[in-house]
mmCIF file of the C-alpha atoms, coordinates in Angstrom:
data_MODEL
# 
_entry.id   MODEL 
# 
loop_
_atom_site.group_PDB 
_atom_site.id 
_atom_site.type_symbol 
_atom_site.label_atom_id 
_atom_site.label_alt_id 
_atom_site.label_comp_id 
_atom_site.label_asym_id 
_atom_site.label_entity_id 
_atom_site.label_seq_id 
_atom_site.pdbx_PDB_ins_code 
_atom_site.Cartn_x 
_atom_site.Cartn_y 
_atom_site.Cartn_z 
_atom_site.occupancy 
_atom_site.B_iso_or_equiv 
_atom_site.pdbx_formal_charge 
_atom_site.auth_seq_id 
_atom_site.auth_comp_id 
_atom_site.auth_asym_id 
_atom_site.auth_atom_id 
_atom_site.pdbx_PDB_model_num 
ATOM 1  C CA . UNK A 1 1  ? -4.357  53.384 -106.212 1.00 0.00 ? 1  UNK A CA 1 
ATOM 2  C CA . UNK A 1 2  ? -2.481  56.724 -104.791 1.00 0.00 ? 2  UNK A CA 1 
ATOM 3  C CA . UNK A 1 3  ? 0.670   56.035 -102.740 1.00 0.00 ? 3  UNK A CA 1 
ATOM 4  C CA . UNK A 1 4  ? 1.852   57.791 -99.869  1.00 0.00 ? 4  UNK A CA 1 
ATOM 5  C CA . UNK A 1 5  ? 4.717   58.088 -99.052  1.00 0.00 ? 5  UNK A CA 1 
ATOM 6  C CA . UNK A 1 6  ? 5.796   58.693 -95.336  1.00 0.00 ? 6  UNK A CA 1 
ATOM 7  C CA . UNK A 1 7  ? 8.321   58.526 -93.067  1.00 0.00 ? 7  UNK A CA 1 
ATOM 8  C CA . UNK A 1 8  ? 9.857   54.598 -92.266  1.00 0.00 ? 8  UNK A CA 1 
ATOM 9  C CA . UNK A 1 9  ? 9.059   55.028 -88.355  1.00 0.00 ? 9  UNK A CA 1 
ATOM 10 C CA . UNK A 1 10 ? 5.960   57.479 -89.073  1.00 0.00 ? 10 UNK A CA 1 
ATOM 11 C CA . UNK A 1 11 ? 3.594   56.778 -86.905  1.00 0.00 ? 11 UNK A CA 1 
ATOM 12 C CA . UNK A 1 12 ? 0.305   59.642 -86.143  1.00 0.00 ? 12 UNK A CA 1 
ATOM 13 C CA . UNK A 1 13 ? -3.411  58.648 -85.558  1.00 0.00 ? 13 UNK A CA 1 
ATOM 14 C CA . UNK A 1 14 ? -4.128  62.473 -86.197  1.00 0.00 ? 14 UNK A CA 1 
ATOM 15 C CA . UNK A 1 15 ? -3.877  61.553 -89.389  1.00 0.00 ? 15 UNK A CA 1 
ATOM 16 C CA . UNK A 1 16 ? -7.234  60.557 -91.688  1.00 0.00 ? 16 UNK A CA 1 
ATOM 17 C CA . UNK A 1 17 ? -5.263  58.455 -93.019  1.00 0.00 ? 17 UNK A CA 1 
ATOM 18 C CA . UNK A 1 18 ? -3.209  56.822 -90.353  1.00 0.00 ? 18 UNK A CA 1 
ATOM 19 C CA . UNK A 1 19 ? -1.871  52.944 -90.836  1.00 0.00 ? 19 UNK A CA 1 
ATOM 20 C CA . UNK A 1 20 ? -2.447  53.264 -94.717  1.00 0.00 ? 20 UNK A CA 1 
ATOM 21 C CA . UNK A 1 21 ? 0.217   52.948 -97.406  1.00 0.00 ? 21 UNK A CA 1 
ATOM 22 C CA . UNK A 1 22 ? -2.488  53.726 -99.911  1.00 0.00 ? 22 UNK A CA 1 
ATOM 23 C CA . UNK A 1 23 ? -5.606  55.673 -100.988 1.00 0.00 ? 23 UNK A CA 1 
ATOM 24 C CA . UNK A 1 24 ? -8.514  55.012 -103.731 1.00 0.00 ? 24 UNK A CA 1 
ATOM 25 C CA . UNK A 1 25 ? -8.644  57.978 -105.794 1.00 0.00 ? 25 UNK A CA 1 
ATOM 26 C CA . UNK A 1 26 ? -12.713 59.214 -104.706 1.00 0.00 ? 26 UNK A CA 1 
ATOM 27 C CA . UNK A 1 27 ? -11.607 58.940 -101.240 1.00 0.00 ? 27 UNK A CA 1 
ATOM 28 C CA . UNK A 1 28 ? -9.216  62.489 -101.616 1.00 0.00 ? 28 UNK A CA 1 
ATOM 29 C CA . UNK A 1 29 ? -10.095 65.840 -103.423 1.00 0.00 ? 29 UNK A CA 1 
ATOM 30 C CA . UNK A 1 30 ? -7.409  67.833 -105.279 1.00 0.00 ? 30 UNK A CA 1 
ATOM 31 C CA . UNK A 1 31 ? -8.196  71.595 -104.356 1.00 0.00 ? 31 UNK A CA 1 
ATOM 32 C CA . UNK A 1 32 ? -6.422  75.184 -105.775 1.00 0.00 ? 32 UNK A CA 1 
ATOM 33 C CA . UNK A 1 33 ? -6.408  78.154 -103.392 1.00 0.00 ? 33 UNK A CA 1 
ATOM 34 C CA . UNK A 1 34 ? -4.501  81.403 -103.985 1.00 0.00 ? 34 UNK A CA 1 
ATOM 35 C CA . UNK A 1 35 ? -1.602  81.499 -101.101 1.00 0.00 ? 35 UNK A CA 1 
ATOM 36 C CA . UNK A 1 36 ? 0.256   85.224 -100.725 1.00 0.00 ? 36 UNK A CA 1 
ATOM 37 C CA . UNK A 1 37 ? -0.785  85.852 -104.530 1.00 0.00 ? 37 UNK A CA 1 
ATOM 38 C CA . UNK A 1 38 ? 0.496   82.447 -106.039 1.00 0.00 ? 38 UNK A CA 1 
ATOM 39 C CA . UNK A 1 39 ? -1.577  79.078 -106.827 1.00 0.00 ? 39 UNK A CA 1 
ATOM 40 C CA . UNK A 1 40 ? -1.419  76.146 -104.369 1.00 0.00 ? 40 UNK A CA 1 
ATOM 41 C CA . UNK A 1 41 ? -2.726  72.892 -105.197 1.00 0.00 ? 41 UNK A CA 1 
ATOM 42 C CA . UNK A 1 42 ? -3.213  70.530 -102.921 1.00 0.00 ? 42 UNK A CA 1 
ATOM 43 C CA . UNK A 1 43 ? -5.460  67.258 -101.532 1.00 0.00 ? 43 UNK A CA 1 
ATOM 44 C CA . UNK A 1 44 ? -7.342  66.243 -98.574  1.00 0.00 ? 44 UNK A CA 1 
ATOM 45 C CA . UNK A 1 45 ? -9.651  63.499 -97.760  1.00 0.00 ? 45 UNK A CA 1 
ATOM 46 C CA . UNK A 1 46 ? -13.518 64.323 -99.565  1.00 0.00 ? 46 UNK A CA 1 
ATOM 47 C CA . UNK A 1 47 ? -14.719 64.080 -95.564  1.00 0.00 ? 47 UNK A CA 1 
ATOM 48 C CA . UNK A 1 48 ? -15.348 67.628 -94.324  1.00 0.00 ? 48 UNK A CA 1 
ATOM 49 C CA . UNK A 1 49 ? -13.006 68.813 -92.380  1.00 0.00 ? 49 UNK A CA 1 
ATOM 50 C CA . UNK A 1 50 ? -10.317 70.644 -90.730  1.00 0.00 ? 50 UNK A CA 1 
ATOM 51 C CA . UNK A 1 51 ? -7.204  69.764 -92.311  1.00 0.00 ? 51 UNK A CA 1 
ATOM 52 C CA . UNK A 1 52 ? -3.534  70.780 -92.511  1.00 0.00 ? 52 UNK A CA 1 
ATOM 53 C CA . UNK A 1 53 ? -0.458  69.417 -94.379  1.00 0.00 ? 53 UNK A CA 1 
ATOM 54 C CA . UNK A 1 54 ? 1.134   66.271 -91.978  1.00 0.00 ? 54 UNK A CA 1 
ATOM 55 C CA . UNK A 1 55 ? 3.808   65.465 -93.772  1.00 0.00 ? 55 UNK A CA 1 
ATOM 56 C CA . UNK A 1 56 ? 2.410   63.305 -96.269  1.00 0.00 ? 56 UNK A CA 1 
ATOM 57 C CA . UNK A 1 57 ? 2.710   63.133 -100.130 1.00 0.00 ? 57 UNK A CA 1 
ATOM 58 C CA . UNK A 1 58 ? 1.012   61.906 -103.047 1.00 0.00 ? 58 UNK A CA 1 
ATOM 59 C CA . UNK A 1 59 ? 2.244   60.521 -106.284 1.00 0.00 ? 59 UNK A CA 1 
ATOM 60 C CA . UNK A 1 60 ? 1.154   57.716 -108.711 1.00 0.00 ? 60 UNK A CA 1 
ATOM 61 C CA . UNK A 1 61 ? 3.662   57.005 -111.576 1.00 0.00 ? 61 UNK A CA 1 
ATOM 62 C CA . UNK A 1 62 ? 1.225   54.878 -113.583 1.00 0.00 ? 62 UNK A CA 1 
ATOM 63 C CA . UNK A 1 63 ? -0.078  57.937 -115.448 1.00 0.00 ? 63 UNK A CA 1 
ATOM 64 C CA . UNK A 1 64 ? -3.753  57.031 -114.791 1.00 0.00 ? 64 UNK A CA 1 
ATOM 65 C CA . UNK A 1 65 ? -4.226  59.583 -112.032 1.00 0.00 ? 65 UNK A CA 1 
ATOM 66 C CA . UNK A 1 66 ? -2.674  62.966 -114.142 1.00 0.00 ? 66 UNK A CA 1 
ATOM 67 C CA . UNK A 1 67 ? -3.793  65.082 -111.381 1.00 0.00 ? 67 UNK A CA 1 
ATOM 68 C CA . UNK A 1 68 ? -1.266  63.126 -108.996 1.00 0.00 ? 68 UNK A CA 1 
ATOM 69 C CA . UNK A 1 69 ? 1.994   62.560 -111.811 1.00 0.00 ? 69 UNK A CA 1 
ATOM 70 C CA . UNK A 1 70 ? 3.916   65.047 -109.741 1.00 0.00 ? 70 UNK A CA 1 
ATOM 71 C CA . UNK A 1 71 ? 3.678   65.043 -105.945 1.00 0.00 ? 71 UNK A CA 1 
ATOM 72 C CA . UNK A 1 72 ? 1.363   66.567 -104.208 1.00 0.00 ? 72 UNK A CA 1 
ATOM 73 C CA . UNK A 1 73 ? 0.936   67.603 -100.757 1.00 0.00 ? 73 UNK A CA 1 
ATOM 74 C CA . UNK A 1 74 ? -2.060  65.812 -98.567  1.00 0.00 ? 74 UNK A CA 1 
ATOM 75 C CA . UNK A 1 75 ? -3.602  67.779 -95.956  1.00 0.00 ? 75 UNK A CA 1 
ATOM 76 C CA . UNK A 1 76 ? -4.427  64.751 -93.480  1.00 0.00 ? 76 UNK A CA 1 
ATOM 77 C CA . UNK A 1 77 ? -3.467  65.626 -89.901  1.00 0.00 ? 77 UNK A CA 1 
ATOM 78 C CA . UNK A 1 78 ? -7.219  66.295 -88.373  1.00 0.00 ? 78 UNK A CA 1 
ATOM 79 C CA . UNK A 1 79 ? -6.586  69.740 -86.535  1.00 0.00 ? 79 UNK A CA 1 
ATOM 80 C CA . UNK A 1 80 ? -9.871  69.194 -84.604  1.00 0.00 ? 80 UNK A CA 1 
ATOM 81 C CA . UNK A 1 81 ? -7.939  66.173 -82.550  1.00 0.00 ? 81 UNK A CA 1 
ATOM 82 C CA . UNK A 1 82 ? -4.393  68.162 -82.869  1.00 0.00 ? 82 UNK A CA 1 
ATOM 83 C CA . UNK A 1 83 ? -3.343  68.181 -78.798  1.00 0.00 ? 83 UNK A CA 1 
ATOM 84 C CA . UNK A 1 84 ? -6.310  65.690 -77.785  1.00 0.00 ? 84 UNK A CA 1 
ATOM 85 C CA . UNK A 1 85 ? -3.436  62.261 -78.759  1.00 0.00 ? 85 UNK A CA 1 
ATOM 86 C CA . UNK A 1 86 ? -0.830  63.869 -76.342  1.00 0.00 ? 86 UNK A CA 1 
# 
């Protein structure tokens, strides 16, 4: 199990993961891409998509998940409904 961690009053269905205080591990991807000539790792959900950071962070402290031991940012907020919730 992967917590996120939001916001107390958060509340955003653009986000894949919307209403959900937890992820199984398969259901994100952890992904490096080179941002103005420095590494960025990251996760989104494994759905295709078009995804940007929402606010929302991963982190497991168990030590089972190494890939998520320090937090990591989760692309969530579907930018394919961004402006279609307003």
């Amino acid at each position: 199990m992967i917590h996120i961690y939001r916001q107390k009053d958060y509340d955003s269905e653009i986000n894949f993961f919307h209403g959900r205080e937890w992820v199984k591990r398969d259901e994100i991807v952890v992904k490096t891409k080179e941002v103005f000539g420095r590494q960025y790792t990251y996760a989104e959900p494994s759905t295709p998509g078009n995804y940007a950071f929402g606010g929302t962070i991963l982190h497991t402290c168990n030590g089972i998940f190494p890939e998520f031991n320090e937090p990591l940012k989760l692309h969530d907020r579907q930018m394919d409904l961004e402006g279609r919730t307003q």
